[in-house]
C-alpha positions in Angstrom: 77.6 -11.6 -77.0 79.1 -11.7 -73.2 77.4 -13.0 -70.7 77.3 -9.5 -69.1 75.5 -8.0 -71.7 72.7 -10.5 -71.9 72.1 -10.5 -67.8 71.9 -6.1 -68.8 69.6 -7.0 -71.5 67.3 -9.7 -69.5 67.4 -7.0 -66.6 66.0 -4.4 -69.5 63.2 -6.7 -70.3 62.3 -7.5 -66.8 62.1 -4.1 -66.0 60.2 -2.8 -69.2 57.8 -5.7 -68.6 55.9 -3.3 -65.5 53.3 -1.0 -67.1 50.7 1.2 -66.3 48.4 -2.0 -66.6 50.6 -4.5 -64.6 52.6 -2.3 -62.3 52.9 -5.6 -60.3 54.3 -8.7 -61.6 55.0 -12.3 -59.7 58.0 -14.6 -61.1 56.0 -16.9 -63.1 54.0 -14.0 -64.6 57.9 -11.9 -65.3 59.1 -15.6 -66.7 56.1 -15.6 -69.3 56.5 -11.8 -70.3 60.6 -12.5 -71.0 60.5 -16.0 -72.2 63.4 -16.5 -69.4 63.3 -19.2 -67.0 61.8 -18.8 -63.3 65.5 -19.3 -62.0 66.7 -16.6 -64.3 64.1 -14.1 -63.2 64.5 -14.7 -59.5 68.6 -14.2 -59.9 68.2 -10.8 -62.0 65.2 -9.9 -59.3 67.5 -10.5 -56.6 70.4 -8.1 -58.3 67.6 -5.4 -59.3 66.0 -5.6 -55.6 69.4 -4.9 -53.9 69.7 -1.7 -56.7 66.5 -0.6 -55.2 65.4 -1.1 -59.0 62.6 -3.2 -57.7 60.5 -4.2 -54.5 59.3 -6.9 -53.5 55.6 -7.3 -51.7 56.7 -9.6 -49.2 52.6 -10.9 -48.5 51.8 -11.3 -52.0 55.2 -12.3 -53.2 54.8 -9.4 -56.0 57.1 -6.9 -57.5 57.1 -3.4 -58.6 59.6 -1.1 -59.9 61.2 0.5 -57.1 62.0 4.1 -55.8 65.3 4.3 -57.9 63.9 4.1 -61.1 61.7 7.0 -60.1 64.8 8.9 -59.2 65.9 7.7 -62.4 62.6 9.2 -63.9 62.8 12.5 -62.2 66.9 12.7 -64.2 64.9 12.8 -67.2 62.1 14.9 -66.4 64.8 17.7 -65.4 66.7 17.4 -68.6 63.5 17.2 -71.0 62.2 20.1 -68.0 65.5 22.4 -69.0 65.8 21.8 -72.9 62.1 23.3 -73.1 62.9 26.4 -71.0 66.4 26.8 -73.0 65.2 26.4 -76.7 64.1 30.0 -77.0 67.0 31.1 -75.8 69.1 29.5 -77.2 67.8 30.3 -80.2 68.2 34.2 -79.9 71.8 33.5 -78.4 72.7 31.7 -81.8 70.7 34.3 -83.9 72.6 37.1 -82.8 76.1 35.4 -82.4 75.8 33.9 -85.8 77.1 30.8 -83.6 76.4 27.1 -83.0 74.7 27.0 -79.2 74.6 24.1 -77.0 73.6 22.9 -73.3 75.5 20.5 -71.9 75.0 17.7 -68.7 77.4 16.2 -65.9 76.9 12.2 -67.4 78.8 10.3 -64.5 82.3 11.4 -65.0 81.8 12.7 -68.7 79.5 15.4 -70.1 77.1 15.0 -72.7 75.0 17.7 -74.8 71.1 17.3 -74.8 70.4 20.0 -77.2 71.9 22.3 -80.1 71.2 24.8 -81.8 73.7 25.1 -85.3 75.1 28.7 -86.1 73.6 29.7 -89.7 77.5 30.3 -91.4 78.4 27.3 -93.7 81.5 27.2 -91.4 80.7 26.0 -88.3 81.6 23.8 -85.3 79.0 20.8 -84.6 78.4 19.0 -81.1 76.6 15.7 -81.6 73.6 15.5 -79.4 73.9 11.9 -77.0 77.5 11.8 -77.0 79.9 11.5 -74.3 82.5 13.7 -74.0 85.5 14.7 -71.4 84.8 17.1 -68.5 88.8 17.9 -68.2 88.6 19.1 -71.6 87.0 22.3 -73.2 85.2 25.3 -71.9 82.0 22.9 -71.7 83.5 20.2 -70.0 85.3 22.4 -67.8 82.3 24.0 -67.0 81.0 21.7 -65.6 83.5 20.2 -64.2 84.2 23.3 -62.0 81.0 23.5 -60.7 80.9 19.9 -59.6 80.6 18.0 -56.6 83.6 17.4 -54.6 83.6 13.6 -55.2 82.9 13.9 -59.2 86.1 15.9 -59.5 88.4 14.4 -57.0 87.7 10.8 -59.5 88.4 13.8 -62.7 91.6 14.6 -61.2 92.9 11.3 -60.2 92.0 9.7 -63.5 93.7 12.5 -65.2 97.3 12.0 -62.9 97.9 8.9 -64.9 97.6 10.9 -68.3 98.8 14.1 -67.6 102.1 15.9 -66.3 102.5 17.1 -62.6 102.7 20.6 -64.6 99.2 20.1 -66.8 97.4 18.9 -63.5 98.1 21.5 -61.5 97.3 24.1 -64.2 93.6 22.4 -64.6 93.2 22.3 -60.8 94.2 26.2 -61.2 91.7 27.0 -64.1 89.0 25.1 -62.7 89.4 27.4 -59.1 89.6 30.2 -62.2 86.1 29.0 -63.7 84.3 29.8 -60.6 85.5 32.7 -59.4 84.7 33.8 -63.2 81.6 32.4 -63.4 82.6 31.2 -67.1 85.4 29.0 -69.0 86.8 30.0 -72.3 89.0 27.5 -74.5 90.7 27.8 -77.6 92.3 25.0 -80.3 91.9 23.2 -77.3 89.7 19.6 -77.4 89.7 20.0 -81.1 92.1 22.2 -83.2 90.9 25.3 -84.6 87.8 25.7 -82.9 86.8 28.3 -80.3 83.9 27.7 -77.0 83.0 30.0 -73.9 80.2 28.2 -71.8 78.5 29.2 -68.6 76.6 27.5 -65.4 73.3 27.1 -65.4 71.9 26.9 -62.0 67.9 25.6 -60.6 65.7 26.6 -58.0 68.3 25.4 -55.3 71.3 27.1 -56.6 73.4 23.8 -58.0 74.9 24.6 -61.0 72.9 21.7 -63.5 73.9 22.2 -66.7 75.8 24.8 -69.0 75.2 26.6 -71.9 78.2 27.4 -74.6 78.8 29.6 -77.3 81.5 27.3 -80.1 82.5 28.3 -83.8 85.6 28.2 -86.2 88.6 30.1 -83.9 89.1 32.4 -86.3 86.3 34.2 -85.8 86.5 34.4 -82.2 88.5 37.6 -82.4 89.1 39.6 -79.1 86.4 41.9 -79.6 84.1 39.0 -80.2 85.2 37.0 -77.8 84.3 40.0 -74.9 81.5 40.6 -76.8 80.2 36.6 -76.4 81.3 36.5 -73.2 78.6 39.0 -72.1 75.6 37.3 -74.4 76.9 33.6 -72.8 77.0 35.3 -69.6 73.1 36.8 -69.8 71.5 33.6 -71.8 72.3 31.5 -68.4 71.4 33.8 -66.5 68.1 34.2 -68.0 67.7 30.0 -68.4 68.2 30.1 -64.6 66.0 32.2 -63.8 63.7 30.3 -65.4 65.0 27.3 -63.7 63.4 29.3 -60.6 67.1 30.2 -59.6 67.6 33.5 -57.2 70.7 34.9 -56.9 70.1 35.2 -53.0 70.1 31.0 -52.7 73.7 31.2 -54.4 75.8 28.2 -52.8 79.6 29.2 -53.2 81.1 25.7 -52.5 84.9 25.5 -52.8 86.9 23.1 -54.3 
């Protein structure tokens, strides 16, 4: 094990040592709750302080979990918040597409699906809840991708100029100015050969565009009529998810890229 990955796993135990019970803890109390040495403690204290991770009392010579974690805590809440609001949804999406439905999240620079819903046809395409995934490739990824901040996809695109031709680039940079005027991506034998996605934006109460919901199956039942006809269910599902997300269409915020 490198000696990066214990200091993450000592910073883990520090901060899961703070409970409902002992929401304050001093060094000597955090030493005998890890089993790590006072010196230890103080150093990862230090590192988790400057995070904003923890605070420090500076009269009683305390700590406490600090305001980041409950930012972290408020991430969480949100996606466990949308999942409950999109289940039933998704559900009748998937019921009357005969398709696999799934809502995907911006994860740093990748995108990662919190929930699914599999199509009922022995053929079918499966997105594995918890894992990480491209935003510069497939309608989800895309998605999101199109709809994200300025920063996220400036770091997309320059991490992409290494890997892709002048040519590719400026084609993504096109179909991503594409996406949002659209309000929907579309991709076909594209991340993975043979399979078919259309996803659209889900926005909250504030208009930002936090999450998406897609449509994905075997390509060759994504015929032309089907593909119009999917585009309009994908279309109404996030709609209706946003709405419930408390989004108008009045607080739209049309950012460009």
């Amino acid at each position: 094990m490198s000696e990066t990955v214990r200091s993450v796993e000592r910073a883990i135990d520090i901060l899961t040592s703070f409970t409902m019970e002992n929401p304050a803890l001093t060094v000597p109390e955090l030493s005998q709750k890890t089993g790590l040495t006072k010196s230890t403690v103080f150093r990862l204290l230090a590192s988790l302080e400057a995070k904003g991770m923890v605070e420090k009392n500076p009269y009683t010579h305390e700590y406490r979990l600090g305001i980041r974690i409950l930012s972290l805590g408020n991430v969480v809440q949100s996606s466990l918040e949308l999942v409950d609001v999109a289940k039933p949804i998704m559900k009748g999406l998937s019921e009357k597409t005969q398709e696999t439905v799934n809502i995907n999240i911006v994860h740093g620079t990748n995108r990662v699906c919190v929930d699914r819903i599999d199509g009922n046809q022995a053929l079918r395409k499966v997105s594995e809840v918890g894992k990480l995934l491209p935003l510069h490739a497939g309608a989800s990824g895309k998605l999101l991708l199109a709809f994200s901040d300025p920063e996220i996809i400036t770091h997309v695109l320059k991490e992409q100029k290494e890997l892709m031709e002048e040519s590719a680039l400026n084609n993504l940079k096109l179909e991503l100015f594409d996406i949002r005027e659209k309000g929907y991506a579309a991709s076909f034998s594209e991340r993975l050969e043979g399979t078919a996605s259309i996803s659209a934006p889900i926005r909250d109460y504030t208009g930002e565009v936090i999450a998406g919901i897609t449509i994905s199956g075997p390509l060759v039942r994504f015929t032309e009529i089907k593909v119009e006809q999917f585009i309009h269910d994908i279309l109404d599902a996030s709609e209706k998810i946003s709405r419930e997300m408390g989004f108008m269409k009045g607080k739209l915020k049309n950012k460009l890229l």
